[in-house]
Phi, psi and omega in degrees: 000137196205350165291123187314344154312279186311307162295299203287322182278333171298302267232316157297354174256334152304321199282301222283300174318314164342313215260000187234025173288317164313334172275337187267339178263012183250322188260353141319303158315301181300327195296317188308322164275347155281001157098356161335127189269156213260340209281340193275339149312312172330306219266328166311333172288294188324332168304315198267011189040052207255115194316142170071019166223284141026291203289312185276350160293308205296337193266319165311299184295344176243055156215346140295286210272356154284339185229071157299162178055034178203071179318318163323286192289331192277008203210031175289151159081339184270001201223197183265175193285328203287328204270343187283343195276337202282311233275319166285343151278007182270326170302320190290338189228064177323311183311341183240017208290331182292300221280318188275350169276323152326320169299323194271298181275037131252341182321300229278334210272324188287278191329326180326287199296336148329305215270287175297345162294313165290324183308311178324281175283067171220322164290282180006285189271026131304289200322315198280288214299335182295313199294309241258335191272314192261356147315309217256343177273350184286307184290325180282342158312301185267286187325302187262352186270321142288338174293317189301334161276352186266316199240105192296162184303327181291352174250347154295128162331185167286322185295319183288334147303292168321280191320301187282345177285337185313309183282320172336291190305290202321299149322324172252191191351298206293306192317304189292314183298337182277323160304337196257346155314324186309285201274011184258340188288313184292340184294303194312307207300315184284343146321280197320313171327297234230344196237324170319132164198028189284192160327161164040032191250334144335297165318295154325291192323314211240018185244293190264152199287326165328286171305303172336292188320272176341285200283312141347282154329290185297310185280302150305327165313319174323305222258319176295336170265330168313287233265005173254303191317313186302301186294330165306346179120339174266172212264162207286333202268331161303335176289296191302313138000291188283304176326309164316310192302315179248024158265204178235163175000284192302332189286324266212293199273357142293351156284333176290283208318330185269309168326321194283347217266306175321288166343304216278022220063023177270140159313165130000261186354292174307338175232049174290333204298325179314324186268170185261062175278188197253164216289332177303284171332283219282335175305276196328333186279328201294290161353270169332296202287008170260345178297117172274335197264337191279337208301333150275018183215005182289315178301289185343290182334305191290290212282344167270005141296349159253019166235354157284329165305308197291316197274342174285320190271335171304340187265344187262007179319282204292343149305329172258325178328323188286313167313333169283335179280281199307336162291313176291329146009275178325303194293298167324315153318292164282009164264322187279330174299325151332287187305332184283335193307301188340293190311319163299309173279336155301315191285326191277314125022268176320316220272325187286303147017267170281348179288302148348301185279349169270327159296325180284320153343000000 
C-alpha cells in the first residue's frame, strides 16, 4: 500500500486498534487455545464489525491472502514492533501460541496502567505552562494596557514596575527563547527515548527521571515477552532474538549487552542486573535466576516479579502526579501573585498621580 488513501486507512486502523489490543489478543489467546481456527476469527471479527477492530481485521485478512500461513509476514507494517515480536513467536510454537498470546494482553494492560500513570505527571506542567502564557498576555493586553493608559508607567512604585517587566519579559523576546528552549529540550528528549544510545546514555537511564521511566517501562514489558516466548517453549536466546531484531535503537543496543553477557555462556536471565531495570526486580531475577532447581519455573517467577514492580512504580507515579500537581499550583499561583502587585501599584499609582496634578495647580 503506497497511496495516500492506503496510509490514512493503516493509520486509522491503528489508532482504533490501540486502544482494544489487550482485549483483543487476550480473547485470541483464548479461542487459540480452545482449539479456533485464526483465518475464522478473522474473518469473524470483520462480519461482525466489532469496533475498533473490524478495521485492522480487514487489512489483516488481505495480508492472509498475500502471505498465507503467516501471520507475522501478513500483518508486517500493520501492528506495533512489540505485537510483530509476539505474533512471530507464536508462529514458531503453534501449540503454545493461545497461552503466549494471553500472556501478552496481560503484558498491554499492566503497560496501559503504566502509561496512564506517567501521563499526568507530564501533561501537567504543559497544561500549567499553556495556562500561565495565556494569563500573562491576558493580562498585558487587557489588564495593564488600561492601566497604563489611565496611569503612566513613570508613576508606578518599584514593585509595580517589576510586575509589569515580568510580562515584558514573559511575553516579548526573553518569553519566546524560553519557550522555545521548552520545547526544542522536549523534542531531543522524545527523539532520544527510542534513538539515542550515544555517551551518557546509561547514565540517563539510571538517572534523569524522563529516562529512567522509559527504560523502566520498556524493559520489563521486554523482559516479561522473553519470559512468556520461554514458557512457550522457545529457547531464551531465540526470544532475545526476536526482541532484537524488532525493537527499537535503544531496544537493540540493550539486547547487545545481553547478548555479550550470553556469549560468555550465561542465561538470558542472569544479566538483566546490566540494564537499567530498577535494582530491586533486577536483583531478585539474578538471585531466582542461580537456583538450578528454579529453572522451569523461573520465567513464571520473573513475569510475577515484574507485575509486582509495575503496581509498585504505579503507586509512586501517583504519589509524584500529586507532587507535581502541587508544584505547578504553586507556580501558577505566584505568577499570577506578581502580576496582581500590578493592581496595587496602579492604585497607588492613581493616588500619587493625582497628588502631582494637584500641586501643579
Amino acid at each position: 500500500m503506497s497511496s495516500l488513501s492506503d496510509v490514512i486507512t493503516i493509520w486509522n486502523a491503528r489508532r482504533l486498534f490501540n486502544a482494544q489490543r489487550s482485549a483483543f489478543y487476550r480473547d485470541l489467546g483464548a479461542s487459540l487455545a480452545a482449539g479456533a481456527s485464526l483465518n475464522g476469527l478473522i474473518s469473524e471479527y470483520t462480519k461482525q464489525d466489532v469496533p475498533g477492530i473490524s478495521p485492522m481485521m480487514i487489512l489483516w485478512g488481505e495480508g492472509m491472502l498475500a502471505h498465507p500461513g503467516s501471520l507475522a509476514r501478513a500483518t508486517t507494517g500493520l501492528v506495533s514492533e512489540s505485537d510483530t515480536i509476539i505474533i512471530s513467536a507464536a508462529e514458531m510454537n503453534p501449540g503454545t501460541a493461545g497461552t503466549l498470546y494471553q500472556m501478552y494482553a496481560s503484558n498491554l494492560a499492566q503497560r496501559k496502567a503504566m502509561v496512564r500513570a506517567v501521563m499526568l505527571p507530564l501533561m501537567l506542567p504543559a497544561f500549567t505552562f499553556a495556562a500561565l502564557v495565556a494569563v500573562l498576555f491576558f493580562f498585558k493586553l487587557v489588564i495593564y494596557a488600561d492601566m497604563l493608559k489611565a496611569v503612566p508607567l513613570k508613576f508606578w512604585p518599584a514593585y509595580g514596575a517589576f510586575s509589569y517587566s515580568v510580562i515584558e519579559f514573559s511575553t516579548g523576546l526573553g518569553g519566546a527563547l524560553v519557550a522555545a528552549t521548552v520545547v526544542g529540550l522536549f523534542a531531543w528528549v522524545a527523539w532520544s527515548l527510542n534513538n539515542y544510545t550515544g555517551r551518557g546514555r546509561d547514565w540517563a537511564d539510571r538517572t534523569i527521571l524522563p529516562y529512567t521511566l522509559y527504560a523502566q517501562m520498556e524493559l520489563i514489558s521486554t523482559v516479561t515477552a522473553i519470559c512468556s516466548m520461554i514458557q512457550s517453549g522457545i529457547a531464551d536466546t531465540v526470544a532475545l532474538n526476536k526482541v532484537a531484531s524488532n525493537g527499537s535503537m535503544w531496544m537493540s543496543y540493550q539486547m547487545e549487552k545481553i547478548r555479550a553477557h550470553t556469549s560468555r555462556g550465561k542465561t538470558v536471565l542472569t544479566s538483566l542486573r546490566n540494564l537499567p531495570l530498577p535494582k530491586m526486580l533486577a536483583a531478585r531475577i539474578v538471585v531466582l535466576a542461580g537456583e538450578e532447581k528454579l529453572a522451569e519455573a523461573l520465567p513464571e517467577l520473573v513475569i510475577k516479579s515484574c507485575q509486582d514492580e509495575i503496581v509498585s512504580m504505579v503507586e509512586r507515579l501517583q504519589i509524584l502526579s500529586k507532587f507535581v500537581t502541587m508544584v505547578c499550583v504553586l507556580n501558577l499561583m505566584s505568577f499570577v501573585g506578581v502580576l496582581m502587585l500590578g493592581n496595587i501599584a496602579f492604585s497607588e499609582a492613581s493616588q500619587a498621580m493625582s497628588n502631582a496634578t494637584l500641586m501643579a495647580r
